[in-house]
N, C-alpha and C positions, 0 to 999 in steps of 0.2 A: 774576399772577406765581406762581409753582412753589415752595410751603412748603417748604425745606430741611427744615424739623423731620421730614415725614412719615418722608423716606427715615431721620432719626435715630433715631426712635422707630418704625419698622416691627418688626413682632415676628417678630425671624427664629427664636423657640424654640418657635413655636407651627408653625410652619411645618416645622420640621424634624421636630416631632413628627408631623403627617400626613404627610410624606413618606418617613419612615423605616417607619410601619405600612405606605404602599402600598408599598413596596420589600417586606418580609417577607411580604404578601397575594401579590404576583407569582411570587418565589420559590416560594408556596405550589402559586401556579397550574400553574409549570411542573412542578413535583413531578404534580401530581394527574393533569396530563395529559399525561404523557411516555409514555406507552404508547398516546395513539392515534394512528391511523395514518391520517392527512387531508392531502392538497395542500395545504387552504385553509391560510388564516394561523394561527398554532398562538394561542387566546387568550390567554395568556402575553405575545404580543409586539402583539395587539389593546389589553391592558390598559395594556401600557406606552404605546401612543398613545393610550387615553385618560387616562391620569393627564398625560403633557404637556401636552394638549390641556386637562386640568384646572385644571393650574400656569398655563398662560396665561392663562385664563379668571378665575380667582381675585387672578390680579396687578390686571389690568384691572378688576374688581366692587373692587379694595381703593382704589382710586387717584381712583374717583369719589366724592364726598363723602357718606355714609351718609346724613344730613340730606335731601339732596333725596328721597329715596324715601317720606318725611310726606309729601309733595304727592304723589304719584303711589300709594302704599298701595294706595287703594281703587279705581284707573283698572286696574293689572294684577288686580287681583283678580276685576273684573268681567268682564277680558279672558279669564284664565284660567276662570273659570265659562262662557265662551261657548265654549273648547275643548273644556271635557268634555262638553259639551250634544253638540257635535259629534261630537265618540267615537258615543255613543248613537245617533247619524244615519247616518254616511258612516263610522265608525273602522272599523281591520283587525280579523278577528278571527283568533283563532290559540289552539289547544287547550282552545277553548270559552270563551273571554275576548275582550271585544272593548276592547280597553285603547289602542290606536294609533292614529293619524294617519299615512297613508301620504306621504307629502311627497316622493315617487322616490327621494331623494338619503337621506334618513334616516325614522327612523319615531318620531315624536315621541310623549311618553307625557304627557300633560297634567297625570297625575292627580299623576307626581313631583314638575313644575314647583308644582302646589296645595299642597307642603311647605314651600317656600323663599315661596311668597307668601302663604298664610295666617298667617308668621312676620309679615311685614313689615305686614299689616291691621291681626293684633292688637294687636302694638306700637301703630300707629299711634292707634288706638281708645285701648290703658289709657295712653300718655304724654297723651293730650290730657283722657283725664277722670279723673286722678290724684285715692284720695280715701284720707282719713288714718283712716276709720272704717269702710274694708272695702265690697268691690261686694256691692248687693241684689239679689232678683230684677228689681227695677225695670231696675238698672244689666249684668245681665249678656242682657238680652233680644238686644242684638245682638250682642254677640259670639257667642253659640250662634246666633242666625241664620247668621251668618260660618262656625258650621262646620258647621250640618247643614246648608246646603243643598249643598255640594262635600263631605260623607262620603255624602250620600242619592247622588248621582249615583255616587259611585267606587263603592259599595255595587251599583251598577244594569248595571256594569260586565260580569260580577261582580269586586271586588279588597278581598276583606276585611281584608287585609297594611294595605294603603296607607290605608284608612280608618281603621282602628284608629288608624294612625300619626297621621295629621289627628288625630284627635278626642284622642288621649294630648297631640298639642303644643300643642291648644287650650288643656285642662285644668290643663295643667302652668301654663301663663303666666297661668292667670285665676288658679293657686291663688298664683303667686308676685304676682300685683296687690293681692290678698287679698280674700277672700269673709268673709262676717260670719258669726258662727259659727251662728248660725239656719239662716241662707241654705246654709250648707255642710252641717246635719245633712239638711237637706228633699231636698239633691241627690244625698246619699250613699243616702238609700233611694230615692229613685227609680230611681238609677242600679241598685241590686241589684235591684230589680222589675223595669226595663228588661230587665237581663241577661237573666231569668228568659222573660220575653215574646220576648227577641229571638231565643230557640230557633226560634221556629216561622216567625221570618223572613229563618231562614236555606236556603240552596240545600242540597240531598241530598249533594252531595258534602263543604259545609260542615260537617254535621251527622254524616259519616262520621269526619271528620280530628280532629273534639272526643272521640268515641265512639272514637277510635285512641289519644286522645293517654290519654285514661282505663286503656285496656284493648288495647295493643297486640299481645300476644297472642291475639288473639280472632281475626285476620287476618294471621298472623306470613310469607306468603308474595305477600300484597297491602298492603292499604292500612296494615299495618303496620311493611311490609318496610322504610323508608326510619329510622323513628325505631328501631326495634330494631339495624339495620348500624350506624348511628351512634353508636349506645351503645358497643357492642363497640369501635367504631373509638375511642374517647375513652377507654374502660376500658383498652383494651390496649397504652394507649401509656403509662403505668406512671409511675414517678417520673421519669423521665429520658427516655422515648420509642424508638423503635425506629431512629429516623436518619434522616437526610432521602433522600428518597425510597425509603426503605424501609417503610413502611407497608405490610401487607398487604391490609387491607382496603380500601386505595386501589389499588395498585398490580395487585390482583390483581380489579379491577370490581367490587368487596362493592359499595361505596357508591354508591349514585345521585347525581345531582344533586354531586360532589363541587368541582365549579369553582362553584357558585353558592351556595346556599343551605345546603350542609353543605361546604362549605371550611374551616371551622374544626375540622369533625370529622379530617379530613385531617390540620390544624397540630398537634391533641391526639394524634393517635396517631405522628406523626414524632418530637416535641419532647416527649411527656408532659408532667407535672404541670411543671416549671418550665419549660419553652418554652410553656407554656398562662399559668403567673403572669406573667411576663415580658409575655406579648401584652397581656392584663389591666390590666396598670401604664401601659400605653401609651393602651390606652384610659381610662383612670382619670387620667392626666396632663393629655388632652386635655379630658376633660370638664371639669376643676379646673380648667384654662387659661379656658376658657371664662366659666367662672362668674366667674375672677377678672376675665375682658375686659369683662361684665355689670356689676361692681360698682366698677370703673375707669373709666367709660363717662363722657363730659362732660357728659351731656344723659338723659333719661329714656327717648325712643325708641330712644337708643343702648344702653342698659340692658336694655331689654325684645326689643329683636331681638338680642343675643349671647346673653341668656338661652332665647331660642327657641331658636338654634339647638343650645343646648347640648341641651334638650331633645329635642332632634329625635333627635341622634347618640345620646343617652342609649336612648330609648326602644328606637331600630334593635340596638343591642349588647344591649337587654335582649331584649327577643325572639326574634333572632338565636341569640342561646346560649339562651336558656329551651328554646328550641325544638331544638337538634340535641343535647339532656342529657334531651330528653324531662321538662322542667320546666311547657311549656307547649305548646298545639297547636300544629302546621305552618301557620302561616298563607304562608308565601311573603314574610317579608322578609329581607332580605340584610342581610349583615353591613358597614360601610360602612369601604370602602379594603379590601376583603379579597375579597368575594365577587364575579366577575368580571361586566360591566356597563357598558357605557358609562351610561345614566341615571342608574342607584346612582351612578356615578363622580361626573359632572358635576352632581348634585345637591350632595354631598357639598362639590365644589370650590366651589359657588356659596356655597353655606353657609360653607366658610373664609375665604373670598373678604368676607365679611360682617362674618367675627369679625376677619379683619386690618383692615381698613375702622375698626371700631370703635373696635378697640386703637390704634392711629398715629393718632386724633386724639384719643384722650385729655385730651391736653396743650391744646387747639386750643378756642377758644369762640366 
């Protein structure tokens, strides 16, 4: 029988909060690309079919009981490792990235799906071996199995974005299980020697975009061109902004990439400095929503996957901006409900779709 309570305690302010950012990301969209001149479907009105397409999707992940995916954790996650193997084998490649699955009807990216289910492993792992005195090296051996071998593969791709993001949502959730503070000084220098060593295991074009993000003047007509427009465009939109679609550096082609990866640079120069706080508070709401869905949670794997996924949104808006402020390199991730996407989109939803899930059984044991 059909829990009234769900639909009582569904969290319709969590909800409104993603769907009023993707409303302001679409508007963004159609700003950015009202001047080109294409038959096809203008992305503007692609993005609005994928955020419905998202809302659906998200009702439906909220409505099936969170619980049952402990039993199933580690069955998707083996599934998902056998997709990216695949990528590697048969995937599409496209601008020297082989990241796809060609499926005729769509083109599936395995390595997004490895976001929303390395969530649901780890949970699975720290709810079942919950310890009050902190994980050891002994205790964290498999959950970093669990993420280097799906960052080795996305890494193999090449997709240093999407890796990074794995191995940030790993990190965050081992740090919020708690590591012991031994364990944690031994990881913190390894991880800075890793850094140091994983220069030389990076691709040319990788090792271009670090040396850009250092010194973007050094190539201010190439490979520096995209983080330099973007500045301007973020600088020039002032206290108050230039007006919506009025941006020059949008409206007039400065900016590359402006529907995907620097769309935010677009919002900053339309809306300035307070349509930029404003966006800001939105994402800062949702993540707070999040954490408080985490710490409301009935159960402990309930806790550890809303705190994923907060971590996941966290990570993407920090990068995202690090990156079009020229705070940190151009790795290729998108800004999430904002930057145009079906993947990014239906990642995102899946992820809401998790934290409504969580929240509306609350109450429920």
């Amino acid at each position: 029988m059909f829990d009234r309570r769900l639909i009582t305690h569904f969290d319709w302010p969590l909800l409104l909060l993603i769907v009023l950012t993707a409303l302001i990301g679409i508007a963004n969209l159609y700003s950015a690309t009202s001047s080109w001149s294409t038959l096809a479907t203008p992305v503007y009105i692609k993005q609005t079919y994928w955020l419905s397409g998202g809302i659906l999707l998200a009702a439906i992940v909220s409505f099936i009981d969170y619980r049952h995916l402990q039993h199933l954790g580690y069955i998707f996650y083996g599934l998902t490792l056998l997709l990216l193997a695949a990528v590697l084998l048969v995937g599409k490649t496209s601008m020297g990235a082989t990241r796809w699955l060609d499926l005729g009807f769509f083109n599936l990216q395995p390595s997004e799906i490895m976001k929303i289910v390395i969530i649901i492993a780890l949970a699975c792992y720290f709810a079942r071996q919950d310890t009050l005195a902190g994980y050891s090296f002994e205790d964290l051996w498999i959950p970093f199995l669990l993420l280097g071998i799906p960052a080795f593969l996305i890494m193999k791709q090449p997709d240093l974005g999407t890796a990074l993001i794995v191995l940030f949502i790993g990190f965050t959730m081992s740090l919020f299980a708690g590591i012991r503070k031994g364990t944690l000084t031994v990881l913190a220098i390894l991880a800075a020697g890793g850094a140091g060593g994983g220069w030389f295991l990076l691709h040319d074009y990788q090792k271009q975009r670090i040396l850009t993000f250092l010194s973007p003047e050094r190539d201010p007509l190439g490979s520096g061109y995209h983080i330099i427009q973007s500045k301007i465009a973020v600088g020039s939109g002032g206290f108050f902004g230039k007006g919506f679609m009025k941006g020059t550096q949008s409206q007039l082609s400065f900016l590359p990439e402006r529907h995907t990866d620097f769309a935010f640079s677009v919002f900053a120069e339309e809306w300035g400095f307070c349509g930029s706080l404003l966006l800001l508070g939105l994402y800062l709401l949702i993540i707070i929503w999040g954490i408080y869905v985490a710490r409301s949670a009935a159960d402990l794997f309930g806790t550890f996957l809303a705190f994923g996924v907060s971590a996941m949104l966290f990570w993407h808006i920090v990068i995202n901006l690090g990156m079009v402020i020229g705070l940190l390199p151009v790795v290729g991730v998108p800004l999430p409900l904002f930057s145009y996407g079906g993947t990014s989109m239906i990642t995102t939803m899946l992820g809401t779709g998790l934290l409504l899930n969580v929240s509306m059984r609350r109450f429920t044991f």
